[in-house]
Structures are given as C-alpha cells and as structure tokens.
C-alpha positions, 0 to 999 in steps of 0.5 A: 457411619455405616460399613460396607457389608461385604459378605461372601455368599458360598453355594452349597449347591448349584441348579441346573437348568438343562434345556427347558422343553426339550424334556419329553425327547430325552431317553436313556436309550442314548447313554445306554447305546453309547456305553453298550457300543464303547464297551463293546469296542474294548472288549473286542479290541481286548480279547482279539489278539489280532486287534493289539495294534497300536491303532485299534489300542487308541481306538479303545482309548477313545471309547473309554474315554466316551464311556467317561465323557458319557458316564459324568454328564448324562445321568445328571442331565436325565434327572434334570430332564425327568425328574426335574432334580437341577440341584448339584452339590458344589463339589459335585459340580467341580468333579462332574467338570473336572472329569467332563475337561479330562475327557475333552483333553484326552480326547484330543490327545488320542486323537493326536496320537492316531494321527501319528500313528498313521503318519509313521504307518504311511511315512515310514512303514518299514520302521513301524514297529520298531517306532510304535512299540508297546513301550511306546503307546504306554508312554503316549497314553502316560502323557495324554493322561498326565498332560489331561490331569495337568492342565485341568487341575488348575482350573479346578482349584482356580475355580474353588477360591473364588467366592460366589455371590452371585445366582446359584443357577447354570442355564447347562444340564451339565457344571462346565467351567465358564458356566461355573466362573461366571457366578462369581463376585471376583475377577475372573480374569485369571481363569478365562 
C-alpha cells in the first residue's frame, strides 16, 4: 500500500526574472529623475505659502506616492537587471507587493480626489472654500490611505495561506500578486 505523498513545498525565496535582454538599456537615471523631480514637486508645494491649495496638495500626494511606487519596484529591478540577483525573499515579495497595490490604489483615489476638487472649482466656485476645507482634504486622504490599506491587506494574507509547490520562479522584475498566486498548489479561485 502506498500513500499519497502530499508534501507542501514553501518558498523561502522566489526568483525574479525581469525582462531577459533588455539588461544593457537600464540605468539608475530614471529612478533618480523620478525621485529628484517628485520630491522637488513637494518641496515646492511645501514651502510656498501660495501653493497650499487643495489641488496642488493632491498633487504632492501623487508625487509622494511615485516616490512609493518607484522606491519599491526599481532597485530591485536594477539588481535583476545589473546584477543578475533575481532572488527575493518570500516576505520581501509580499511587502515589496503589498506596498507596489497600496500605491496603485492610492493613486487612484487621489486621482478621484482632484477631479472632485475641480468639479466643486468649476460647479460651485462661490462655495469652494467652505466645501474644500483643510479638514476636508485631511479626511479625504484619511480615506484614500485607509481605503489603499483596506483593500490591499486582504489579498495580502490571502496570499500567505496558501502553499507553494510549485516553480519558485516570477517571469516580472517585480512580485505582484497573480504573478505570486499562480505558483501556488490550492485554489486560487478566492484571490482572482
């Protein structure tokens, strides 16, 4: 009588592909620009009194939020591409994509954000400033934030019940979560 061997196979580590052969047209000097010109924005919007308007505000939410989205996919990338280092430790991967789908989904909400904002400019411009209260941003980015960490988090600890028994390896430069759910062995159904 032999038994069915259900061993369960959990990554430590999972490999990153990247994109093979694109390795010599990747340089730092994107991530650099990007950082250096989204921080630029915030600073500006920071120290000029004139610029607190609630549009610029959002705009200096979405550049903070490029500096995150940048910040957590393209070093790792650059070591994939330069230093041919794919490897990425499984809780790595999950907070690299926990903060990769936070960004995503906070990008989204500011960009809802500026279009109410300029639908209350254009609408109701009389009533602008009493609608578009500094109270009134701080609890729209409350929301955007909490809504971004409340809808990722889920996934998140969907994806560290399941086993892997799969191949350790993601053909992305970056751990994203259909990438990661596919090398499971369990239905994956729930996390589609």
């Amino acid at each position: 009588m032999f038994g069915a061997n259900f061993t369960i196979f959990h990554p430590t580590v999972f490999i990153l592909l990247g994109i093979p052969g694109l390795e010599q047209y990747h340089t730092c000097l994107m991530y650099i620009t990007a950082v250096l010109g989204n921080g630029a924005l915030i600073l500006v919007v920071l120290s000029e009194r004139a610029l607190h308007a609630p549009m610029y505000v959002f705009l200096s939410m979405l550049a903070g939020t490029d500096i995150l989205l940048s910040t957590t996919t393209v070093p790792k990338a650059l070591a994939i591409f330069w230093f041919h280092s794919g490897e990425i430790a499984f809780d790595a991967c999950i907070t690299q994509m926990f903060f990769i789908h936070v960004a995503f989904v906070a990008e989204s909400g500011i960009l809802l954000a500026m279009a109410f904002d300029r639908c209350v400019a254009i609408c109701t411009p009389l009533r602008y400033t009493t609608i578009l209260t500094p109270m009134t941003i701080g609890k729209l980015t409350l929301a955007i934030w909490g809504r971004s960490i409340g809808t990722i988090s889920p996934i998140i600890f969907l994806l560290k019940r399941l086993p892997y028994c799969r191949t350790n390896i993601i053909p992305h430069s970056y751990c994203e979560h259909i990438g990661v759910a596919r090398l499971a062995c369990a239905d994956i159904t729930i996390n589609i």
